[in-house]
Phi, psi and omega in degrees: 000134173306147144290134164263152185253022182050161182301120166208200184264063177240135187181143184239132336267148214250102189293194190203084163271168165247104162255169205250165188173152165250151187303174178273355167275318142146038176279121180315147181206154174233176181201145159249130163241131163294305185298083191181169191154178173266147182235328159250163158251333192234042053261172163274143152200170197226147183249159167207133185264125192233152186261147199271334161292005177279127143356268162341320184300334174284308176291319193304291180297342148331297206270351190063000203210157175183130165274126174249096198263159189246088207294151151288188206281313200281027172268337233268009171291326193242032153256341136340264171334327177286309199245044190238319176266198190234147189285333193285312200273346204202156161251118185262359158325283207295317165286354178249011202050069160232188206235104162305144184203126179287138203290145180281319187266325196203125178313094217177106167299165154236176173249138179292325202269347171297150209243338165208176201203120167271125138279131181225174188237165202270141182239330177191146207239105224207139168267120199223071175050290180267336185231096157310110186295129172249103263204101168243130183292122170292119184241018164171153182246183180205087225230125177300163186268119176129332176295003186264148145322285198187125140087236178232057185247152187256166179239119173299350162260357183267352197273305182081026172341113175294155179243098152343359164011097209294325200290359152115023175223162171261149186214191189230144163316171175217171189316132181309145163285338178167180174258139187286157171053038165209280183353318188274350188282027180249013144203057170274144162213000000 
């Protein structure tokens, strides 16, 4: 028998991106969010949920834009350090040593030290109570070299994802389980 745990913001696994804006002075700032994934395919886009006192909630809508960079595991001090201050208050570029670089596509930084990087342009916009959701069109992924698979699929261990945890901890992925679209066809009949 199940237990209930009542409504709450529980899912697994929940990433720790850094996203990027530049401020309303127009200084790079990063934020770490949890609240986030992909949501079309067609167009791509990837959402992040941000609450409107955040710092960040403004440069989006300023900018029309955000850069989502996708920190590896050993990031995960200065992916921490992003989402404990505040951008109004610290240049958290500067306070984690990472290195900012302007987005090629959309007014919007990335982190350099980062192993992949969304560019997104803003597409749509949604109120969720507590948060607003932000619907970024992908308009180029950006991937260090050596990180492809095959074609333009990436290998998730060399990417090293950092990871989320609600209960308040960081993890790393773990070993694949099977190949998608192929494992379950062993019980078709």
């Amino acid at each position: 028998m199940k237990k209930s745990l009542g409504p709450q913001t529980l899912a697994f696994p929940l990433p720790a991106y850094l996203v990027g804006t530049y401020d309303t002075d127009n200084r790079p700032n990063i934020m770490t969010a949890a609240w986030g994934g992909i949501l079309a395919s067609t167009p791509p886009c990837l959402g992040v949920s941000v609450q409107p006192p955040r710092w960040s909630h403004a440069a989006i809508l300023k900018n029309q834009a955000f850069t989502v960079s996708f920190p590896s595991s050993k990031l995960a001090v200065e992916v921490d350090y992003a989402g404990i201050v505040s951008g109004k208050k610290f240049d958290k570029f500067k306070g984690a040593s990472l290195t900012p670089v302007k987005s090629d596509l959309v007014n919007a930084p990335y982190v350099a030290e980062c192993p992949v990087v969304a560019e997104c342009r803003l597409y749509k916009t949604l109120e969720l109570g507590s948060h607003t959701l932000f619907v970024g069109e992908i308009l180029d992924i950006k991937a260090d070299e050596g990180l492809e698979l095959d074609g333009s699929a990436l290998d998730i261990e060399k990417v090293d994802p950092l990871i989320f945890n609600r209960g308040g901890e960081y993890h790393r992925v773990g070993t694949g389980v099977g190949k998608a679209f192929s494992i379950g066809k062993s019980l078709i009949k």
